[in-house]
N, C-alpha and C positions, 0 to 999 in steps of 0.2 A: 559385526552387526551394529549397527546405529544405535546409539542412546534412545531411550521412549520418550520423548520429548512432547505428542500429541494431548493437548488435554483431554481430548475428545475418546482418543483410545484408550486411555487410562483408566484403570480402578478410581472407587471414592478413596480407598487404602492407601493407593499408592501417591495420590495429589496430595494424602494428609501428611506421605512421607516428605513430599518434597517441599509443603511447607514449613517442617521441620527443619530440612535443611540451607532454609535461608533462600529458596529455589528466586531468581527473576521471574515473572511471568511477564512473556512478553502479549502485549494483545494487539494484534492486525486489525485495523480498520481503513474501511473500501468503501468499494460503491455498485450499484447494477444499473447500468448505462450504457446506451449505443454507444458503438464503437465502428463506426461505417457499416460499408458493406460486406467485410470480409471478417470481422470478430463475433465472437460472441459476446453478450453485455454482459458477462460476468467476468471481464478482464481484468480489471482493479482488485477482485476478490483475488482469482486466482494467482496472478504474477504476485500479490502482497504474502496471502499464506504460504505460498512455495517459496518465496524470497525467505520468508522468517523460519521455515520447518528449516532450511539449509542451514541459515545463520546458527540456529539453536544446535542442532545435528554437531556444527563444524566445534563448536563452543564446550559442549555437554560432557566432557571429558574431565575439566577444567573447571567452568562457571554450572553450577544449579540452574536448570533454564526449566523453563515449561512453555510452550504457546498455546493459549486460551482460541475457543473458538473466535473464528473470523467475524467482524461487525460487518457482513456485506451491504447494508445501507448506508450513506453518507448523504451528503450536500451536494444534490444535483440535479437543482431549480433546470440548469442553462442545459441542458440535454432533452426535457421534458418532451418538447418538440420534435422528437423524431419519432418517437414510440419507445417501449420495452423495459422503461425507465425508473425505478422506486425515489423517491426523495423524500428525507426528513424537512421540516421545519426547523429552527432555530432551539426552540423549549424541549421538543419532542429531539431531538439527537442528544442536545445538553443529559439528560434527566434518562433517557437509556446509556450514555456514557457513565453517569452516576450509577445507575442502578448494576451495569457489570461492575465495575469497580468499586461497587458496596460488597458485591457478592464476592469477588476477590479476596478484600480483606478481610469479610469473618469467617475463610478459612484461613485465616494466620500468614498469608501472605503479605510483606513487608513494601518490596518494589514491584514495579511494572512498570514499563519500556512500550508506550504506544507505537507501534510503528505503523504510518500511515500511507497506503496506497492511491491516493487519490487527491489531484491539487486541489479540487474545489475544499477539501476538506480542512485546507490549512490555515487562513486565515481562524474559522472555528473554533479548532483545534486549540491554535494560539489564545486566542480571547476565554476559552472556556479552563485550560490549565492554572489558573490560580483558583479558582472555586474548585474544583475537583479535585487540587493537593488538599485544600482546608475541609473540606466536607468531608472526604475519607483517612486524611491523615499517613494517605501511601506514600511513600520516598517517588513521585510521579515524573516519568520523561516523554516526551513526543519528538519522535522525529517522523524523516520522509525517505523511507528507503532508498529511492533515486539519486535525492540530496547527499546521502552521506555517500556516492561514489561517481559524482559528476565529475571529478578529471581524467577515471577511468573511462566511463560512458565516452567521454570525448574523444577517446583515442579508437573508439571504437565505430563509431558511426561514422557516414558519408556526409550525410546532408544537413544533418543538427546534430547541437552538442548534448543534449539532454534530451528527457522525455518529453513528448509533446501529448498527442491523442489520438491510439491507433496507427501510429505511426512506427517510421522505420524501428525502433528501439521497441516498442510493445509489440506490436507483431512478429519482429525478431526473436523475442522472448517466449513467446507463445508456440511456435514451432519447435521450440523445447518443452515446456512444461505441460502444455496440451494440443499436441498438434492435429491429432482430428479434428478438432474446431474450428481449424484454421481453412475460409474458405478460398483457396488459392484460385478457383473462376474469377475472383472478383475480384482479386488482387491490380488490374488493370485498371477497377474504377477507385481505387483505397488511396485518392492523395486528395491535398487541399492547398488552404492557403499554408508557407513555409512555417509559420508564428504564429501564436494570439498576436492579434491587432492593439498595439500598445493605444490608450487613451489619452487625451493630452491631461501633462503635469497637474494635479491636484483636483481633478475634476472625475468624478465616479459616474455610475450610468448602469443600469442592467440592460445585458444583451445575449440573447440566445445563441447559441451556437450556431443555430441555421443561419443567423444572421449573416455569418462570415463565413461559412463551410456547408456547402449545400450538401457536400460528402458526409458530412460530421468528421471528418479525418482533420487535422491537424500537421504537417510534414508528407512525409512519401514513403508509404507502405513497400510501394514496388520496391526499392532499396533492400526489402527484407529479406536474410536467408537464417537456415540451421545454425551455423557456424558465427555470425556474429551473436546470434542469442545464448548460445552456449557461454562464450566471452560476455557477455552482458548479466546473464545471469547469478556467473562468480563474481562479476565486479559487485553488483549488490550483495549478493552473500557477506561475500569481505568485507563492505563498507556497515552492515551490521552487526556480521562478526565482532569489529573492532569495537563496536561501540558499547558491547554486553563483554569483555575483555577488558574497558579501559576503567581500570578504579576512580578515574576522575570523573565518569557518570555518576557513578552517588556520592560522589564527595560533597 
């Protein structure tokens, strides 16, 4: 049977045990966002919490883990334009990242391990972790689920190496972790352009997504079955795994 790893299904009792025992808590943060014509917008939520309950699950024998509820809001102004969309502001994500990560720590929680589902979120992410180690005083880490298993990811997809948007790689994964969702009529219209459109050298710009992707899709859905999502999914597992495994994270 699985280690209890949920914060959500836990006792007050049993979280107080695990802050006793030195437990990681790791905490997912996402986003609710079109995802074409064939996902549901809560794909960044679910692919990040399923990625992290494995991770912990696979760990939880070995490391103290806990995962805290999911932040399903993030940063995502450049989506706004299709519909169905929630997006923080800049102060307003900072200051509810603080305020979970307050709440963390005065239950005697020591580390936590952001793991983040959602690219808009990273630049953020990065900018906001030196204020949020000093303000709550957590042993604080942020990564990107994806990131830490991109040369597995690679061996596994056809048409990109990485994750893009509703694309082969997320829709793959979603016919594992939540496949009624997955609306496979529409799977003929769920591609776009192959990449974000690189901007020239040192010059920035806001642009919506419609901009470039009338689909909102980002690569080629059609690409997508069971079976490479299954392999996609342990690849992120592992690549989280290893990272709540490696003593050299809180070192």
């Amino acid at each position: 049977m699985p280690h209890a790893v949920m914060w959500k299904l836990l006792t007050a009792a049993q979280l107080r045990d695990k802050a006793q025992a030195g437990a990681v808590v790791v905490l997912p943060v996402a986003s609710m966002e079109q995802h074409g014509p064939h996902l549901p917008v809560g794909v960044d939520t679910i692919l990040c919490e399923g990625v992290c309950q494995a991770a912990a699950e696979a760990v939880a024998a070995d490391v103290p883990v806990v995962v805290a509820p999911t932040l399903w809001c993030g940063m995502a102004e450049h989506h706004m334009a299709f519909g169905g969309t929630f997006t923080f502001d800049i102060p307003t994500y900072q200051a509810v990242l603080l305020s979970l990560l307050g709440s963390i720590q005065r239950h005697g929680f020591k580390r936590v391990l952001i793991v983040n589902g959602h690219g808009g979120n990273i630049a953020a992410l990065a900018a906001f972790l030196p204020d949020l180690a000093r303000q709550t005083g957590l042993a604080l880490r942020v990564t990107t689920y994806f990131e830490q298993a991109k040369a597995a990811l690679a061996e596994v997809l056809e048409d990109q190496e990485s994750v893009h948007h509703a694309c082969e790689a997320e829709t793959s994964m979603m016919m594992v972790l939540a496949p009624d969702t997955v609306r496979r009529d529409k799977l003929p219209e769920a591609h776009g352009p192959p990449r974000l459109t690189l901007q020239p050298a040192g010059v920035a710009r806001y642009r919506s997504f419609r901009d470039f992707s009338p689909s909102g899709v980002v690569g080629d859905a059609r690409r997508s079955n069971a079976q490479k999502g299954e392999k996609l999914v342990t690849a992120c597992r592992n690549g989280i795994a290893a990272v709540l495994r490696d003593p050299q994270t809180w070192s």
